[in-house]
Structures are given as C-alpha cells and as structure tokens.
C-alpha positions as CSV (number, residue, x, y, z in Angstrom):
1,X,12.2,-19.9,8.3
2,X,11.2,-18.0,11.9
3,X,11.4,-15.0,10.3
4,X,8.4,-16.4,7.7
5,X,6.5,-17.8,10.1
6,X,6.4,-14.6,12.4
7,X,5.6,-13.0,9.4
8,X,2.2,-15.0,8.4
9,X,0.9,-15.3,12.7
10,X,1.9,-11.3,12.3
11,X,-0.2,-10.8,9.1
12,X,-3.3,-13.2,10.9
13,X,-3.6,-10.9,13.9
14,X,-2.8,-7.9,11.7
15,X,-6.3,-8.9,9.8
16,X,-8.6,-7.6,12.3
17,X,-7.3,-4.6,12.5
18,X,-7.1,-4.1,8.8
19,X,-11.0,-5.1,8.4
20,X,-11.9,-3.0,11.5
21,X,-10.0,0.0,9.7
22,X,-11.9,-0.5,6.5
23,X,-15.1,-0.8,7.8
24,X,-14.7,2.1,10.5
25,X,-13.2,4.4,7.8
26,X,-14.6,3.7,4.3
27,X,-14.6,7.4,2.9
28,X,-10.4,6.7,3.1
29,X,-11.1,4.6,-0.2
30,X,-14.4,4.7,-1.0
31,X,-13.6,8.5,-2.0
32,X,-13.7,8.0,-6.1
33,X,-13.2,12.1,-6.1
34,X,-9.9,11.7,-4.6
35,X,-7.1,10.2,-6.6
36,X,-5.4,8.5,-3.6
37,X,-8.5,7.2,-2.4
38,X,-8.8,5.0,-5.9
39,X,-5.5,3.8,-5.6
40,X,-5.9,3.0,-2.2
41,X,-9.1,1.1,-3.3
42,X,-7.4,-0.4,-6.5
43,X,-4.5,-1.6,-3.9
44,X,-6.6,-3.2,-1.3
45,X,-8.1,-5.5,-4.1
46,X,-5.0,-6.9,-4.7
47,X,-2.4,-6.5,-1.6
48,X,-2.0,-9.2,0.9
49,X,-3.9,-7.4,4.0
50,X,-7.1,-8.5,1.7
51,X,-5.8,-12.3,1.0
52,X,-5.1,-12.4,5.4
53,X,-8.5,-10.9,6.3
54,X,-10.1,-13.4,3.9
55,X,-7.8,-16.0,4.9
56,X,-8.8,-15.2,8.5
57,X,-12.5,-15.6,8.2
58,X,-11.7,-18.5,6.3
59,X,-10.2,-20.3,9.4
60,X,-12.5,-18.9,11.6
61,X,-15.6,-20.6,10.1
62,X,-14.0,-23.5,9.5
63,X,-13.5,-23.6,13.2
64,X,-16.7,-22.5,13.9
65,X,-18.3,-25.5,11.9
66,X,-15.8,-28.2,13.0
67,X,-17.1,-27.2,16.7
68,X,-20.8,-26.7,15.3
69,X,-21.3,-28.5,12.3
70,X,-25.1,-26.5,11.9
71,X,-23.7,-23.6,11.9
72,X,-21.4,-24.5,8.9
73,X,-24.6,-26.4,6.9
74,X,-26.3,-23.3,7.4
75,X,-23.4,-21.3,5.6
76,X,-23.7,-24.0,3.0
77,X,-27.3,-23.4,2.5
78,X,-26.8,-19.8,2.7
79,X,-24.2,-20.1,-0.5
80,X,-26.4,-22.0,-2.5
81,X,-29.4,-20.0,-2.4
82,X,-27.1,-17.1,-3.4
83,X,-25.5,-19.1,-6.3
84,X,-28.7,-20.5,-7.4
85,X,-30.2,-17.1,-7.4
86,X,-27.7,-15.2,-8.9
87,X,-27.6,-18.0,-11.7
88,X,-31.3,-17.1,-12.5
89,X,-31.2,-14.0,-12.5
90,X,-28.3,-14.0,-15.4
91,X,-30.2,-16.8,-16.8
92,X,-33.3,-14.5,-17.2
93,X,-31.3,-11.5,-18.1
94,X,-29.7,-13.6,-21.2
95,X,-32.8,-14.4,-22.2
96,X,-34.0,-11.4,-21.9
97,X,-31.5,-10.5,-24.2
C-alpha cells in the first residue's frame, strides 16, 4: 500500500519534468523521419507520464480556482468559446458537404 502510494506522489512530481522534457526537446518525438521518434510519439499518447502530467494540471487548476474562483470562470468561459466554435465550424463544414 506504501509502496503505491510512493509510487503515484513519485509519478506527480515526476510530471513536470516529463512536460519540461517534452516541450524543451520536441524533435525527440516530433521527428516522423525517425522510426524511434514515432514510437516514442505513439507511446507518450498512451503511457502514464501523459495521464500524470494531465492529471497534474488537473489538480493545479482546480486549486487555482478553489483559491480564485475568477480565475476558474474564466477557464470555463475560455472552454466554451472553444467548444462552441469548433461545433460551428464542423457544423458549416457538414453543410458544406
């Protein structure tokens, strides 16, 4: 039970340090010339060190807007004007169609 626990606090701090490394060094898998490169890509999509940096942020701006509840109706705000303009532009493009 220790063991898993260590494991998941591990995993959070090890989640900055996996984003820094993929921003700071994207030709390491944004490389599609280089076979590794893709796999390492392909990987990353689906490994944990993606669901703990996610995770991370996650509890971050949660945080963030329980201490400052603008800053969270903001990122509210901010989602729905993407959703809503992402749905017209498909809507548009299907009608296009």
């Amino acid at each position: 039970m220790l063991e898993g626990m260590l494991g998941f606090f591990q995993n959070i701090g090890l989640a900055f340090v996996n984003l820094w490394q993929a921003l700071t060094q994207p030709m390491r898998w944004l490389d599609w010339a280089d076979r590794e490169a893709m796999v390492r890509f392909i990987y990353y999509g689906a490994s944990q060190e993606l669901f703990f940096v996610i995770l991370t942020l996650l509890l971050i701006l949660t945080a963030v807007g329980l201490w400052k509840p603008g800053i969270m109706w903001g990122v509210v705000r901010g989602l729905e004007g993407f959703a809503n303009a992402l749905g017209r532009t498909v809507a548009w493009i299907g009608l296009v169609m």
